[in-house]
C-alpha positions in Angstrom: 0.0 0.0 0.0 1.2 3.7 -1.2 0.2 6.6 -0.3 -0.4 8.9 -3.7 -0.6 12.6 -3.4 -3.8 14.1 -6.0 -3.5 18.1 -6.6 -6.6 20.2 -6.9 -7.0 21.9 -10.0 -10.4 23.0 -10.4 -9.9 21.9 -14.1 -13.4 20.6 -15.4 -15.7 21.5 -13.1 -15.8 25.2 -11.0 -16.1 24.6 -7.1 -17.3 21.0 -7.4 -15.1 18.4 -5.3 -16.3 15.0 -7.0 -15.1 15.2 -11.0 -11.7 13.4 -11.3 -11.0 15.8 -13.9 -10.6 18.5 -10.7 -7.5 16.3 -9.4 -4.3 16.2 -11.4 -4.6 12.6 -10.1 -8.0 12.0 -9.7 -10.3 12.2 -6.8 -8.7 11.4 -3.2 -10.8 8.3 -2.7 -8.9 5.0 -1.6 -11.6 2.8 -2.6 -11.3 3.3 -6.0 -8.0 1.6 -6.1 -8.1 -2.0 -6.0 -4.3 -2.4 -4.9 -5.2 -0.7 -1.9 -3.3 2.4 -2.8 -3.9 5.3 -0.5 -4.4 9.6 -1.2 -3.9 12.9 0.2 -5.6 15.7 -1.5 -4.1 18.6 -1.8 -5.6 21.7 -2.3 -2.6 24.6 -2.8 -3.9 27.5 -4.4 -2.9 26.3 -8.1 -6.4 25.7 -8.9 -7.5 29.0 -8.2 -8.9 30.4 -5.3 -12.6 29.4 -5.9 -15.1 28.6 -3.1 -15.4 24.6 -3.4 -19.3 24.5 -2.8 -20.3 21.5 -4.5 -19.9 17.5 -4.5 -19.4 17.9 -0.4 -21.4 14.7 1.2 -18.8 13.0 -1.1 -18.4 9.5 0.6 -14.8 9.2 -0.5 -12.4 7.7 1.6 -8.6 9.3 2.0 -5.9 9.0 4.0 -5.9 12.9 4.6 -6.8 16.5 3.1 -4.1 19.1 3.3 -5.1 22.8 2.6 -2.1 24.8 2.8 -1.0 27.8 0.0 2.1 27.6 -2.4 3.8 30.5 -2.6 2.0 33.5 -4.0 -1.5 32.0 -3.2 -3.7 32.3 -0.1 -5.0 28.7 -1.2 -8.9 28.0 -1.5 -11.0 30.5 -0.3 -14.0 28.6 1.5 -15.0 24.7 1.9 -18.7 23.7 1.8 -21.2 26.0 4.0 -22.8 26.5 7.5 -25.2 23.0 7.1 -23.4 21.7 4.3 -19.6 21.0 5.1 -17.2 18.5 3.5 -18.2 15.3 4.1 -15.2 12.6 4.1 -15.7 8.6 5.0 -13.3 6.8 7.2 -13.0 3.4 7.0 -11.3 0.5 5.3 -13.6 -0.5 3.1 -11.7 -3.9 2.4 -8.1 -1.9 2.7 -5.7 -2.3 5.3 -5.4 -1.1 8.2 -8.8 -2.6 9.6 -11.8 0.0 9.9 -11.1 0.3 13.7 -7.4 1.5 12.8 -8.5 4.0 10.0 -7.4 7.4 10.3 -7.4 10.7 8.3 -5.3 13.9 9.0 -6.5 16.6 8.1 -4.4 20.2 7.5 -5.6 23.4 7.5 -3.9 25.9 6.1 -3.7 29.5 4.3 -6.5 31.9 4.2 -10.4 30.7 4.2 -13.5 29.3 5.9 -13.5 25.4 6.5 -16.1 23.5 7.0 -15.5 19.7 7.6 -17.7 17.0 9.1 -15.8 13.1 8.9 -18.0 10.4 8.8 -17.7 6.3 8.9 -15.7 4.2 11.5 -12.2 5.7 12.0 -10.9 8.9 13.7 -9.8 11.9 12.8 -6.5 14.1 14.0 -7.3 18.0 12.6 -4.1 20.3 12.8 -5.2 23.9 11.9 -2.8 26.5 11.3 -4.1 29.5 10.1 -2.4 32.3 10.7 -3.2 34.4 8.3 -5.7 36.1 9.2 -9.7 35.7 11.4 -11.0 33.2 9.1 -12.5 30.0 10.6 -12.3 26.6 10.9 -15.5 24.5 11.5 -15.8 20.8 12.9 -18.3 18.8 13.7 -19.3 14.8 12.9 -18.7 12.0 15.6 -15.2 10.9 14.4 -13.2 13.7 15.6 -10.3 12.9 17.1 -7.1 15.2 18.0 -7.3 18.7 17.2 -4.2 21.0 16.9 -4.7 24.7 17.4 -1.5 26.0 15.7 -3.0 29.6 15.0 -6.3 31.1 13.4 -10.6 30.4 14.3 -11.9 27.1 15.2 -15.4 26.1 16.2 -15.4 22.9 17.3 -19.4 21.8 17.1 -19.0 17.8 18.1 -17.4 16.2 20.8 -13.7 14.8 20.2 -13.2 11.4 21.0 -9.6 12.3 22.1 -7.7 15.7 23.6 -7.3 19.5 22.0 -4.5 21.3 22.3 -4.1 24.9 21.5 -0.6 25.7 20.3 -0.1 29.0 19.3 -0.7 33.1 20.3 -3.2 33.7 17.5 -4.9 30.3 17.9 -8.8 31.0 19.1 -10.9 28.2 20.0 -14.4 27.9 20.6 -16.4 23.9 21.9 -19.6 24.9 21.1 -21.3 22.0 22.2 -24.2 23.2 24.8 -25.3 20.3 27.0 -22.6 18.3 26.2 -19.8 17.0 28.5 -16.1 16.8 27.0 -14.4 13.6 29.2 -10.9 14.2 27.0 -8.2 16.4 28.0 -7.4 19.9 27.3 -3.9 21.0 26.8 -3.2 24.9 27.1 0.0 26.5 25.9 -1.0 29.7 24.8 -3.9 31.3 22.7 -7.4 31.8 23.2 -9.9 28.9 24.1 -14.3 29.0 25.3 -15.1 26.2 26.6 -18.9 26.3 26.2 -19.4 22.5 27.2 -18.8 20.9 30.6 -15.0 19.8 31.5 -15.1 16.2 33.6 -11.5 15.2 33.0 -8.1 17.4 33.5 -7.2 20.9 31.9 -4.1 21.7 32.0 -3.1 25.3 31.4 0.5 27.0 31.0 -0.2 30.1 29.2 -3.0 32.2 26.9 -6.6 32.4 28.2 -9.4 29.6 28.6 -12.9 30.7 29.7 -15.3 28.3 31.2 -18.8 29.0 30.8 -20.4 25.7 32.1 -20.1 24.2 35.7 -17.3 21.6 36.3 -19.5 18.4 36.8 -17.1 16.9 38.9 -14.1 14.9 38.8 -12.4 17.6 37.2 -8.7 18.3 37.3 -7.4 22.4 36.9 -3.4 22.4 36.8 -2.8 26.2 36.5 0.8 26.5 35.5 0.6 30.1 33.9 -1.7 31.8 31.9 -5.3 32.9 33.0 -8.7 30.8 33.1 -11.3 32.5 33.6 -14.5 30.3 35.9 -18.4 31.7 34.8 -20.6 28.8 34.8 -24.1 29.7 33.7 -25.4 27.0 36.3 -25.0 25.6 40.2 -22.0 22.9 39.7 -22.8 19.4 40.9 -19.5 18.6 41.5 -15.6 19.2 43.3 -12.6 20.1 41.5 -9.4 19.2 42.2 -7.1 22.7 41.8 -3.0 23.1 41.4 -2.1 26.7 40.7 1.8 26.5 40.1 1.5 29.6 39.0 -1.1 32.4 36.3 -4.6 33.7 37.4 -7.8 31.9 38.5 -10.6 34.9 37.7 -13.9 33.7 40.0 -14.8 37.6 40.0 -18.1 36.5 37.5 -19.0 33.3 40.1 -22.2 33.7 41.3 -22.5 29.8 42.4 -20.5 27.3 45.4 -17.8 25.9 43.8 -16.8 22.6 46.1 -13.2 22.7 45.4 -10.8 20.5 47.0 -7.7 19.4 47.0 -6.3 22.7 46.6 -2.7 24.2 46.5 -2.2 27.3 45.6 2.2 28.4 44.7 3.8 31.3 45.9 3.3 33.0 41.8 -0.1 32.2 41.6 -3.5 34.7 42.2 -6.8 34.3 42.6 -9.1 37.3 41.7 -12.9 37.3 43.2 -12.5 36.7 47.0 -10.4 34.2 48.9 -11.0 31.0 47.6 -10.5 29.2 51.1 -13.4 31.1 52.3 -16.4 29.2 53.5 -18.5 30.2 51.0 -16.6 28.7 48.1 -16.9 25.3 50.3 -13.2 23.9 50.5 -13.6 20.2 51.0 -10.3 18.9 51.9 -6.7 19.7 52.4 -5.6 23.1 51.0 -2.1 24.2 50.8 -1.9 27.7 50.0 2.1 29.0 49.7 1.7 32.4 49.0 0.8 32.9 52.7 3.5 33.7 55.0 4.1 31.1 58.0 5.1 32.2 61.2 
């Protein structure tokens, strides 16, 4: 099994994804190859910077999509539509690896507005690196799987099946999954990320900004190594969290509910903003170590 890299072109048919005469090598679909070759499509800005609005619920199957421009481009301006994304199947379909090993990688690149939904049995990782400019990266389908923030807009509208990491200063994203609980891991070096669904698992922040706006439902890990987080749930919390500020800020100035935190420890470079969080009201549960107090 290869894997065989198919350029857009745009050649035969304007903004339509499905015609093989729009690949210099056909259309990125593995199953079409009976040796079990693999493809990558490529879209680089060399077949014009055309909105691709057509052919989208595709049910090809590739081995990943990489939008990124060559030099002098800005790449493909927009991918499908709000409702009507870029639909790409993953699974084996009689290739190798089996279905439950399938897995497309996904770039995003250059200037545009993405919209991308994976469908089938596999996962998907999603690195988007956009740095361009404000322009905006939507996800959403069940098959999600690692997303990279390395700069530009993401809206992330279903839940990952595995961690997010945001990766760079200009990087900006939003979960907007109401009523929804994300049980991965977040992974916070520096940009900008709204959480708008619940948190049960561990965040761990070094630098840039996350807001929460839904309650911690408990079980929830918050390693504060720098950086700010900013805590606003819209709704009582049901549960504790267990907080490690090595350093940054914890803002609980918008916290108008009990937060049961506990274990805490607080370092010697961290602050809180919004009261003391070992007063009663916030409702301490167990040990807390605070350092930036002075002992007698």
């Amino acid at each position: 099994m290869a894997a065989k890299i198919t350029r857009w072109t745009n050649g035969t048919a304007t903004g339509n994804f499905g015609p093989a005469g729009n690949w210099d090598n056909g259309v990125p679909d593995n199953s079409r190859d009976a040796s079990a070759n693999t493809y990558v499509g490529v879209f680089d800005g060399n077949g014009n910077n055309d909105p691709v609005t057509a052919g989208l619920n595709t049910g090809v199957e590739c081995s990943g999509l990489i939008f990124r421009p060559s030099y002098g481009t800005e790449g493909v301006d927009m991918l499908g539509s709000t409702g009507d994304p870029l639909i790409i199947e993953i699974d084996s379909s009689g290739h190798t690896p089996t279905a439950s090993d399938w897995s497309l990688n996904v770039l995003f690149g250059g200037r545009g507005n993405y919209y991308f939904k994976p469908r089938g049995t596999g996962k998907t990782d999603v690195i988007v690196r956009t740095p361009l400019g404000p322009d905006t990266v939507v996800l959403s389908g069940s098959f999600l799987n690692k997303i990279f923030s390395d700069g530009g807009r993401v809206r992330v509208e279903s839940l990952p099946n595995s961690h997010i990491y945001s990766l760079h200063p200009q990087a900006v994203m939003v979960m907007q999954i109401p009523g929804s609980v994300f049980t991965q891991r977040l992974y916070m070096e520096i940009g900008n990320v709204v959480m708008n669904c619940q948190l049960n698992t561990l965040a761990v922040v070094s630098g840039g900004m996350v807001t929460f706006n839904k309650a911690f439902p408990g079980n929830t890990a918050l390693e504060i190594r720098g950086g700010g987080v900013i805590y606003n749930p819209d709704s009582a919390p049901v549960g504790d969290v267990n907080l490690t500020m090595l350093g940054g800020i914890l803002d609980l100035t918008q916290l108008r509910f009990e937060q049961l935190w506990g274990p805490i420890v607080i370092g010697p470079d961290a602050e809180v903003l919004g009261g003391d969080i070992l007063a009663e009201h916030f409702m301490v549960s167990t040990v807390a170590i605070d350092l930036r107090k002075v002992e007698p």
